[in-house]
KOLGUKOL-349154 format. One record per residue: residue number from 1; chain; x, y, z of N, C-alpha, C in turn. Coordinates in steps of 0.1 Angstrom, whole numbers, plus 5000, padded with zeros to 4 digits. Layout:
REM KOLGUKOL-349154
 resi chain  n_x  n_y  n_z ca_x ca_y ca_z  c_x  c_y  c_z
  NUM     A    X    Y    Z    X    Y    Z    X    Y    Z
...
REM end
This chain:
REM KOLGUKOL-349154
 resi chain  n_x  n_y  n_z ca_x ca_y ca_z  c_x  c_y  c_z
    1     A 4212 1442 7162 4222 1432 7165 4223 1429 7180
    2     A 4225 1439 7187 4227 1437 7203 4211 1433 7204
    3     A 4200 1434 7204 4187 1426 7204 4186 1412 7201
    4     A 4196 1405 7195 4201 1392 7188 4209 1381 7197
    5     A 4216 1391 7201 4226 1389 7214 4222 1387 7221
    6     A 4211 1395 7232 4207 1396 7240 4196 1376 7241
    7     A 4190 1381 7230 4180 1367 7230 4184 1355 7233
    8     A 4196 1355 7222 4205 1340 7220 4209 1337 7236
    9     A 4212 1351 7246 4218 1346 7258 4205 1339 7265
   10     A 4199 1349 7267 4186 1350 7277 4181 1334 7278
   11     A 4180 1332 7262 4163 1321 7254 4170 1314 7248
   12     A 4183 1313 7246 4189 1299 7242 4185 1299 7228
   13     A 4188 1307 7219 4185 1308 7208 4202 1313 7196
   14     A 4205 1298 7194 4217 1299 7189 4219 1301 7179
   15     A 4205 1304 7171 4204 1309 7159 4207 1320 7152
   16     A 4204 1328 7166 4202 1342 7169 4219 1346 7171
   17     A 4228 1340 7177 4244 1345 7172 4246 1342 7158
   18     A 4244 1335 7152 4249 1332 7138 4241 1345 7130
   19     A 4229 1345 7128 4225 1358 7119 4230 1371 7128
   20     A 4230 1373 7138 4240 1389 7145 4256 1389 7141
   21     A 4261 1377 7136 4276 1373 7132 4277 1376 7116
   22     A 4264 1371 7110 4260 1377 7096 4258 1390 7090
   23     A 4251 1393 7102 4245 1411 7095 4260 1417 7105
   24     A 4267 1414 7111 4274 1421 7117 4288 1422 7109
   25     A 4289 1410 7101 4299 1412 7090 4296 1417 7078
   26     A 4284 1423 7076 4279 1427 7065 4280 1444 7065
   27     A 4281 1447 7079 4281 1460 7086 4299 1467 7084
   28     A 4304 1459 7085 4317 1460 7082 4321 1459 7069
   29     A 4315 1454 7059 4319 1453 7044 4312 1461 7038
   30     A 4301 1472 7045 4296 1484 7042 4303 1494 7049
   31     A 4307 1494 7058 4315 1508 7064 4326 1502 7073
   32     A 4336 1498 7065 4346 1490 7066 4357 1504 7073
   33     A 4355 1516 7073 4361 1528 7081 4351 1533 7097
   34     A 4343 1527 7096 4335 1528 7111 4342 1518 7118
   35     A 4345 1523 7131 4355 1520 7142 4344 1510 7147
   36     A 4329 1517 7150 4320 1513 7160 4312 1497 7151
   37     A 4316 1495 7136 4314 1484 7128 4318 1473 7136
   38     A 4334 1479 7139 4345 1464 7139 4340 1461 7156
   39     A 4335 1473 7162 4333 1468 7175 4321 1458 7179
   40     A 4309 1461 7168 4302 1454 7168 4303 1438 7159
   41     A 4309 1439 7153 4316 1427 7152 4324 1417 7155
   42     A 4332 1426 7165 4337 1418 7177 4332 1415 7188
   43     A 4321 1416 7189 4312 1413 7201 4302 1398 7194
   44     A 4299 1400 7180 4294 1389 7177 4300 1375 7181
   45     A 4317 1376 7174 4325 1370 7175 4330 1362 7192
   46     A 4329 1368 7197 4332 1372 7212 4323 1354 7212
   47     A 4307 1362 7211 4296 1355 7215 4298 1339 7212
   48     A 4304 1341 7198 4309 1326 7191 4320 1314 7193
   49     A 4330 1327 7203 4342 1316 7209 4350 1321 7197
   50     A 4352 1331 7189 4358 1336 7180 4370 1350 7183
   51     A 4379 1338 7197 4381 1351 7204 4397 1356 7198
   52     A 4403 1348 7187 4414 1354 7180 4410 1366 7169
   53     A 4394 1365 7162 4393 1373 7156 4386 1382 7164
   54     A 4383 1385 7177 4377 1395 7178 4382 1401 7182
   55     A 4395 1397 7189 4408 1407 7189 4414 1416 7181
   56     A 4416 1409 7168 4420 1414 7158 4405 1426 7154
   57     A 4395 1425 7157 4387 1436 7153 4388 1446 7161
   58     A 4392 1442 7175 4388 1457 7186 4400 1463 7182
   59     A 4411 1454 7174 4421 1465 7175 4427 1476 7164
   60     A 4412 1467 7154 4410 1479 7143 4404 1486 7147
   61     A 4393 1486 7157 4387 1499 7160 4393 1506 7164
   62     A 4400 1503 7175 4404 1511 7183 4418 1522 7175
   63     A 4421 1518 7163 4435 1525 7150 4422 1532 7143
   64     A 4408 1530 7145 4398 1538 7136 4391 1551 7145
   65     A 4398 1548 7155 4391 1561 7166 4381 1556 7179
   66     A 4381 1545 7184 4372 1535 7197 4383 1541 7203
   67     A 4376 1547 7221 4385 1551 7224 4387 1536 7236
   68     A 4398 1543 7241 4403 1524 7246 4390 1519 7261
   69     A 4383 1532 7266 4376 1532 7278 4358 1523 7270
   70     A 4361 1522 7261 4351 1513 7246 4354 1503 7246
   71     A 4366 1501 7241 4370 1488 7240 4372 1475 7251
   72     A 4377 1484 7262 4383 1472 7276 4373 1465 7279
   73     A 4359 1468 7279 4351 1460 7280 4354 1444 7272
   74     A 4352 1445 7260 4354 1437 7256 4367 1426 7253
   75     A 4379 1429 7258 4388 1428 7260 4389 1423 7273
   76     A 4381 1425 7283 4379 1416 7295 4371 1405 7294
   77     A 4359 1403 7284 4354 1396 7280 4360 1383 7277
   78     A 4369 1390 7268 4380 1376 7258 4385 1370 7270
   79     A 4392 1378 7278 4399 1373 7296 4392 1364 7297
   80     A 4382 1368 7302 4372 1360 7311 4366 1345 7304
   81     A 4368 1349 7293 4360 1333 7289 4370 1327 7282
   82     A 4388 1328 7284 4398 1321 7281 4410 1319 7287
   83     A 4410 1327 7299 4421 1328 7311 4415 1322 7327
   84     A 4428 1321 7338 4422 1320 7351 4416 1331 7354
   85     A 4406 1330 7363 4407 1345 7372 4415 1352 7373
   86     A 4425 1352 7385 4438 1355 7388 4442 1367 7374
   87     A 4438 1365 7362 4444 1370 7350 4433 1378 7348
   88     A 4423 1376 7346 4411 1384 7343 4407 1392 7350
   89     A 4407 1397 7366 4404 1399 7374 4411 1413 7371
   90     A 4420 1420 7371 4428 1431 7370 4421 1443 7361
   91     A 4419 1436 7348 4412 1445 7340 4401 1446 7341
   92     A 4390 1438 7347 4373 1441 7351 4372 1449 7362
   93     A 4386 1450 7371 4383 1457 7383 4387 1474 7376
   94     A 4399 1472 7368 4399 1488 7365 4387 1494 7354
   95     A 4378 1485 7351 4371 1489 7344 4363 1495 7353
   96     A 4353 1484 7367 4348 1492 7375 4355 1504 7384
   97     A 4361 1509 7382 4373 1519 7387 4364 1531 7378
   98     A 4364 1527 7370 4357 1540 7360 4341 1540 7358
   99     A 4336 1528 7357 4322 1528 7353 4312 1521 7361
  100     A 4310 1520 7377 4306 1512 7382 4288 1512 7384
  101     A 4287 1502 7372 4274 1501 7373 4269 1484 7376
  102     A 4260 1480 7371 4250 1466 7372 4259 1457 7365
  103     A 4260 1460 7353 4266 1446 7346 4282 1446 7351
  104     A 4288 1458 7352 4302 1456 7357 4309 1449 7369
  105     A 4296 1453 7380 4298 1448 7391 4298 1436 7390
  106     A 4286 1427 7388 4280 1418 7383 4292 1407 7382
  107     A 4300 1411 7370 4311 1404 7361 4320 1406 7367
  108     A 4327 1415 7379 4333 1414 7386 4335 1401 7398
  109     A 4320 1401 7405 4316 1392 7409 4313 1378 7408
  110     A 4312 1377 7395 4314 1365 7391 4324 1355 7392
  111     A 4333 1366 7384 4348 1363 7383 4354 1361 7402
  112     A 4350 1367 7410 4351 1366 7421 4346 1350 7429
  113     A 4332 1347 7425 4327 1338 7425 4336 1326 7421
  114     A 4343 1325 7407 4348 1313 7401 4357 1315 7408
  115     A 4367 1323 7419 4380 1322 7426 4377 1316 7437
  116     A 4360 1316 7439 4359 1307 7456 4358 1317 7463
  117     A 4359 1334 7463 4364 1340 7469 4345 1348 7470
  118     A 4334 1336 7482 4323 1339 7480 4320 1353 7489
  119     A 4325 1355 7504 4320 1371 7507 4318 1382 7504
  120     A 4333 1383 7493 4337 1395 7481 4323 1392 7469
  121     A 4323 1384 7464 4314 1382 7454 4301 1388 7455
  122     A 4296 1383 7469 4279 1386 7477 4280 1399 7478
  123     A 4290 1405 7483 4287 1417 7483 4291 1423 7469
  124     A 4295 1421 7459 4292 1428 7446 4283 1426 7445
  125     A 4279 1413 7442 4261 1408 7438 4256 1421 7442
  126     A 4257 1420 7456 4242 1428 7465 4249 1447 7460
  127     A 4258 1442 7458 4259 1460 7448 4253 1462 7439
  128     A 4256 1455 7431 4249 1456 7417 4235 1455 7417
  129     A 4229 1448 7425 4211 1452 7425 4210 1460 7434
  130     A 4214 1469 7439 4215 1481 7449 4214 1492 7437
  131     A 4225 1495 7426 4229 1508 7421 4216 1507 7412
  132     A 4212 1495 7407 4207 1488 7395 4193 1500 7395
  133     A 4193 1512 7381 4181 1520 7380 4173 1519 7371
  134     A 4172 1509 7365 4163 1506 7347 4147 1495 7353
  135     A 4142 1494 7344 4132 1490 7344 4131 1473 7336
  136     A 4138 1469 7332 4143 1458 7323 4146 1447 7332
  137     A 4139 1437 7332 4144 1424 7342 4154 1417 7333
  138     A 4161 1418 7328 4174 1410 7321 4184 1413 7333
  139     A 4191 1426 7331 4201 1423 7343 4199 1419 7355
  140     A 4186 1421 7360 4181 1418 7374 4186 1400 7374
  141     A 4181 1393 7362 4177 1378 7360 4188 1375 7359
  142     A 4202 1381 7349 4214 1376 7349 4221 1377 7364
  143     A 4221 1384 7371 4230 1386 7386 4220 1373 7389
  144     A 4210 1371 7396 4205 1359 7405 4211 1347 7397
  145     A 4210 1347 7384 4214 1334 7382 4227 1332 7381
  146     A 4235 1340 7383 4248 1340 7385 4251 1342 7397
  147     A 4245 1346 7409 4244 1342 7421 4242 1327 7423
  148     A 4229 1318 7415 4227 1310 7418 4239 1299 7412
  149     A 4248 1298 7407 4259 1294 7393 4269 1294 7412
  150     A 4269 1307 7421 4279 1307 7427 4276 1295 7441
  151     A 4266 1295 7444 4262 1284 7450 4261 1269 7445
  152     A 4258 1270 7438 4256 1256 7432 4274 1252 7431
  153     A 4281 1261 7427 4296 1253 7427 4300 1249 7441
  154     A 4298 1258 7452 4300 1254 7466 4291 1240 7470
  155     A 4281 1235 7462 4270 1226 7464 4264 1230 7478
  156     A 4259 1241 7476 4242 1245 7484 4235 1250 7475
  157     A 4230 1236 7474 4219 1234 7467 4211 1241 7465
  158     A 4203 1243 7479 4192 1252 7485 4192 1264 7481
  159     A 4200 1272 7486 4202 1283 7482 4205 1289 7468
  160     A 4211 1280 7460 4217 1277 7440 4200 1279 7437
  161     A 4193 1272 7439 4178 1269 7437 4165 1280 7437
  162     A 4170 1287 7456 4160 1300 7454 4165 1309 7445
  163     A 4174 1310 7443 4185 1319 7431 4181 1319 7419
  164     A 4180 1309 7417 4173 1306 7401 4161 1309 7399
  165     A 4156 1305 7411 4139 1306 7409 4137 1325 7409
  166     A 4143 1330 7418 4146 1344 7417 4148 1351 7404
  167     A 4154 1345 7400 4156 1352 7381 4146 1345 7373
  168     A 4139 1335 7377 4129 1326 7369 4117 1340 7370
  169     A 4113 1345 7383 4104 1355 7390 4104 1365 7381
  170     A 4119 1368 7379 4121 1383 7371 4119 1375 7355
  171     A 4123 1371 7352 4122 1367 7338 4120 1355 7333
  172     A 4106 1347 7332 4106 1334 7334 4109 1326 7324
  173     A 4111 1332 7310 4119 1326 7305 4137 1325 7304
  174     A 4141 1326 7310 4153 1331 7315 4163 1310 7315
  175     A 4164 1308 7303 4168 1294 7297 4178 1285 7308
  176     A 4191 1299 7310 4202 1293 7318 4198 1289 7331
  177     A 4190 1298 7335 4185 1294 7348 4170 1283 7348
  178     A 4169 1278 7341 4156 1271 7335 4164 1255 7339
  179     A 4175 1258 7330 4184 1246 7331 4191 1240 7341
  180     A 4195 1251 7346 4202 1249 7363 4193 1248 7376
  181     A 4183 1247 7372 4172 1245 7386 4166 1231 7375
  182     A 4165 1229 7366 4157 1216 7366 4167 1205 7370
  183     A 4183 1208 7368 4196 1203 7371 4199 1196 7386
  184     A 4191 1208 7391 4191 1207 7407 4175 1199 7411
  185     A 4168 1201 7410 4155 1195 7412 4157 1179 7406
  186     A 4162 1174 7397 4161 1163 7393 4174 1155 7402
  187     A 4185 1164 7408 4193 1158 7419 4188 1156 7433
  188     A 4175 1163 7436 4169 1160 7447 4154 1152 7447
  189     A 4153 1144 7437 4143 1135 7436 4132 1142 7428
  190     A 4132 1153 7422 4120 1158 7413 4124 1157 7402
  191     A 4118 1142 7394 4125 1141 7382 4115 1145 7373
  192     A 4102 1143 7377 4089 1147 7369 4092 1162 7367
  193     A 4089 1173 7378 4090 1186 7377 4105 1193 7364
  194     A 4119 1183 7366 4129 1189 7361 4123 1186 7345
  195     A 4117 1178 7343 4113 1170 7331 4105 1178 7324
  196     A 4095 1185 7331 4084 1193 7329 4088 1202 7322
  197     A 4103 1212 7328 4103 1224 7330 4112 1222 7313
  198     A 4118 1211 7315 4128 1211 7300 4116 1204 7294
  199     A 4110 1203 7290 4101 1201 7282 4097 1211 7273
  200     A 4094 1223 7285 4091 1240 7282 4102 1241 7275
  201     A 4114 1242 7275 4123 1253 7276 4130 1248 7262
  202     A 4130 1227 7259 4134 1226 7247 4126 1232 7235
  203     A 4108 1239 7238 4104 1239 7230 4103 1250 7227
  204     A 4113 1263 7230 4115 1276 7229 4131 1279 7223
  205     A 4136 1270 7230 4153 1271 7227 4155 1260 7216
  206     A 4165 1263 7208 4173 1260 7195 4187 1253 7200
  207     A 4190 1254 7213 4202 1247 7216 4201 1234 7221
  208     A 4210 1222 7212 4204 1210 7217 4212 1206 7223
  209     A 4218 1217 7239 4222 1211 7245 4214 1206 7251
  210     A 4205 1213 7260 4191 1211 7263 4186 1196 7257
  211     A 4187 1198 7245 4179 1184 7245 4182 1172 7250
  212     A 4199 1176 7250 4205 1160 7257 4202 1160 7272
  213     A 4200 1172 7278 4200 1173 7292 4185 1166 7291
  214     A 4175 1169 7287 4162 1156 7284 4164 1146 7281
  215     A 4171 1145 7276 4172 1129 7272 4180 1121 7284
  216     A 4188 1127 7289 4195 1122 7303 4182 1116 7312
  217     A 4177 1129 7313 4169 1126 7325 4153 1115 7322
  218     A 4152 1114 7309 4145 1105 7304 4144 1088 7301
  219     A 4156 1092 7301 4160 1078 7302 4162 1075 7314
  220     A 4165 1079 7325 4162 1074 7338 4150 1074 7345
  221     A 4138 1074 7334 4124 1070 7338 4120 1058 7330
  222     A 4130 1048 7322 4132 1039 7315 4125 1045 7297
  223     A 4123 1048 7298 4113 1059 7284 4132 1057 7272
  224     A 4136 1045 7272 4145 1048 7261 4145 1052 7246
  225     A 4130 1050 7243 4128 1053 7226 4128 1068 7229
  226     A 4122 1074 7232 4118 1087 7238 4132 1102 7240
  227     A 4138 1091 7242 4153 1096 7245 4162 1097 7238
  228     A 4162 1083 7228 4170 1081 7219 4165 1088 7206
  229     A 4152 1093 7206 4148 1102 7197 4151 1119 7197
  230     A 4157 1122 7210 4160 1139 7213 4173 1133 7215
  231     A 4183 1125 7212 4196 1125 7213 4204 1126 7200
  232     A 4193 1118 7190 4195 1117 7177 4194 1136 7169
  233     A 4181 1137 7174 4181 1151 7171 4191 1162 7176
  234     A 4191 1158 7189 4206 1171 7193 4220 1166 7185
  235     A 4221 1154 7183 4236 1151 7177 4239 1158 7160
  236     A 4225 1155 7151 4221 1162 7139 4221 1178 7142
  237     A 4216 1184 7154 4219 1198 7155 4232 1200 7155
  238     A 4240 1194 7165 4256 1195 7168 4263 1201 7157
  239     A 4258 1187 7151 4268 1185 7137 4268 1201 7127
  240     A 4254 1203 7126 4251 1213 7115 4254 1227 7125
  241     A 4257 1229 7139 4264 1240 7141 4274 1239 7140
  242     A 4286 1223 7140 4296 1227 7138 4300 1231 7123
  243     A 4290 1228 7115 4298 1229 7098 4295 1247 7097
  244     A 4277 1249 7105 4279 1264 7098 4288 1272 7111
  245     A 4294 1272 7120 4300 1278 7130 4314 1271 7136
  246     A 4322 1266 7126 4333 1258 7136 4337 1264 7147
  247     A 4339 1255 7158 4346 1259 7166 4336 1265 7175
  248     A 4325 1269 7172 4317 1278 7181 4311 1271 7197
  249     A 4308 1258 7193 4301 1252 7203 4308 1242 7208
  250     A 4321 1246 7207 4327 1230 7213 4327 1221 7228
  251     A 4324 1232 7237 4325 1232 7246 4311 1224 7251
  252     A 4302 1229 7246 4289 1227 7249 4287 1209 7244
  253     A 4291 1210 7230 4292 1196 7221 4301 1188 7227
  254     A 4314 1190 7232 4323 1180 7239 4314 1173 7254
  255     A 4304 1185 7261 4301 1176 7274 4287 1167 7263
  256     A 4279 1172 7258 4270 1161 7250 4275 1151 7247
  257     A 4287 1152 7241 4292 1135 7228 4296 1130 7244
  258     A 4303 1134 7254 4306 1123 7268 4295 1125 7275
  259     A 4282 1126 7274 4272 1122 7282 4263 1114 7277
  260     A 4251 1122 7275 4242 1113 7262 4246 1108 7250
  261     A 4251 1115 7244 4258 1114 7231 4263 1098 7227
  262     A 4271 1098 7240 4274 1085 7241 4289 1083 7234
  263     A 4299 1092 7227 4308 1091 7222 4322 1097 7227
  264     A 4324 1091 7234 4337 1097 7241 4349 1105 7232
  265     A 4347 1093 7221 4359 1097 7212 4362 1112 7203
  266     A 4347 1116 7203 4343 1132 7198 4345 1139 7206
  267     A 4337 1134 7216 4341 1143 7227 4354 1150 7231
  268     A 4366 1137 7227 4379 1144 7232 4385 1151 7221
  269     A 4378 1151 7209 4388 1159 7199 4378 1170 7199
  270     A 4368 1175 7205 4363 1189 7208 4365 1195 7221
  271     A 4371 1186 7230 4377 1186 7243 4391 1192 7239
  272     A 4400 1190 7232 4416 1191 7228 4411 1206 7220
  273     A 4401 1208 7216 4396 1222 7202 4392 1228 7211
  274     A 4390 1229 7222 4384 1242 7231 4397 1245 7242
  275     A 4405 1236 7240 4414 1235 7252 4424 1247 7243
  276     A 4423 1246 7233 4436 1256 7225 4437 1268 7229
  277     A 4422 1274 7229 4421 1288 7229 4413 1290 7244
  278     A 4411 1283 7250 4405 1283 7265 4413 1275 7276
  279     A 4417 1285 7287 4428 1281 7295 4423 1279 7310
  280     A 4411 1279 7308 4406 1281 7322 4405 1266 7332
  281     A 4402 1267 7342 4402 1252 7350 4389 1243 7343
  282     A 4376 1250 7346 4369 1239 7339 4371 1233 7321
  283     A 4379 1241 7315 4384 1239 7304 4393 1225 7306
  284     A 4404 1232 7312 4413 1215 7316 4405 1200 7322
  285     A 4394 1205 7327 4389 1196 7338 4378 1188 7328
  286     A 4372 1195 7319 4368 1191 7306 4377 1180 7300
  287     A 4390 1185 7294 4398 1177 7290 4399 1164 7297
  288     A 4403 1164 7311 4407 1155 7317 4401 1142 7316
  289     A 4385 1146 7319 4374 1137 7320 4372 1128 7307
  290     A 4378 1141 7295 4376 1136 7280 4383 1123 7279
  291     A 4396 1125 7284 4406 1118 7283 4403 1105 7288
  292     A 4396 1106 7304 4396 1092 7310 4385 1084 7301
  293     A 4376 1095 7300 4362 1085 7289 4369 1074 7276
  294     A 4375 1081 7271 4382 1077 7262 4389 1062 7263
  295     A 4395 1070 7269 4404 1053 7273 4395 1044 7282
  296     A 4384 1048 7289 4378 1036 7292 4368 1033 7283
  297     A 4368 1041 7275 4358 1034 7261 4364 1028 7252
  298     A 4382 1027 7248 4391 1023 7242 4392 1008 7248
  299     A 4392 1005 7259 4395 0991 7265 4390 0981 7259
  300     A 4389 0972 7255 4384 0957 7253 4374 0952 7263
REM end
């Protein structure tokens, strides 16, 4: 299951949470008294934006014997991908208080990162590939591109760029950073190259956000049949992850329907559905944008 996880993150393979969310509830309706079931179930969940039930699972574990130094992990998780910093920050830091390794630091830093708060961040970064003793380029690839995530929001470019390509080095299929450097290369006049690279990467990955991000950039080579054919396709994906996964992808599906998509109107009622359970700035700033589309797509 954590092999499933790992992929879906890495390789953009969204397939790959839905069957780890399957056998993971299957795991529980066979050893529905295993503490370490519900924890793995709450991690699927986690994965899916399923962050009311995955609460409710760590907290069976933890009444089934998870001791709580098991569980905070994930419980910082939920923080982090539904709160401000400011809120999340408290319990990632007592986590590293006890376990300070690669990925803790890492997610420390991040969260440091999204505060603005970039000197604190760099030097976690540069912690975490300092303590870092395994042999596995995944966490290596996740810090750079999460270094490169911290640059690119300050818009240095340049440096967002070697970042990525840095984790591209260690893991070249490495999706998120595949996307964020063709993102940036196609802002500095390499629309061929960004084109190239999602060309690769839609033909590996299952997530059509990607595809709209080609079709964006496709159609600003005039190629509109071309485009309107991977827009059609990602909107038919959308759809069929929202019926087998509600709620899972809204976030991702709300910037598609206001970009390529072309539908503002979707957009803001998956804009208002991520805003419920997600409280964070770009969550509101989502909204906002939903909002203005709308009503200028509302006008006469």
């Amino acid at each position: 299951m954590e092999a499933l996880l790992t992929r879906a993150a890495l390789f953009g393979r969204l397939s790959d949470y839905l069957r780890a969310l399957q056998w993971s509830e299957r795991e529980v309706q066979l050893w529905p008294e295993l503490g370490q079931a519900h924890m793995t179930l709450a991690r699927a969940q986690i994965a899916l934006h399923r962050f009311a039930d995955a609460s409710a699972e760590i907290r069976k574990a933890e009444a089934l014997g998870v001791a709580t130094d098991r569980s905070l992990p994930l419980r910082s998780t939920i923080l982090e991908q539904t709160v401000e910093v400011e809120k999340a920050l408290p319990l990632r830091r007592q986590i590293n208080a006890n376990h300070r390794n690669t990925i803790n630091l890492g997610k420390e830093a991040a969260l440091l990162a999204r505060k603005g708060d970039i000197a604190k961040a760099s030097a976690l970064f540069d912690e975490a590939l300092r303590v870092y003793a395994d042999v596995s380029p995944f966490p290596i690839a996740w810090i750079h591109f999460e270094q490169g995530r911290m640059w690119e929001d300050i818009e240095d470019k340049g440096t967002a760029m070697a970042y990525y390509r840095a984790a591209l080095e260690r893991l070249p299929g490495h999706v998120p950073s595949i996307s964020h450097l063709a993102a940036l290369e196609a802002d500095s006049g390499q629309e061929d190259r960004a084109i190239m690279r999602l060309r690769a990467l839609t033909s590996q990955s299952d997530d059509p956000a990607y595809l709209g991000q080609l079709a964006g950039l496709i159609l600003t080579t005039g190629n509109s049949g071309e485009a309107q054919g991977l827009i059609d396709e990602a909107s038919r994906r959308f759809d069929d992850l929202e019926e087998q996964s509600p709620g899972a992808f809204t976030l991702k599906a709300a910037r598609f329907w206001m970009g390529p998509g072309g539908n503002p109107g979707k957009a803001l009622v998956l804009a208002q559905r991520n805003a419920e359970h997600r409280h964070r700035y770009e969550d509101r700033q989502l909204l906002n944008w939903a909002q203005a589309a709308a009503r200028q797509d509302a006008r006469p």
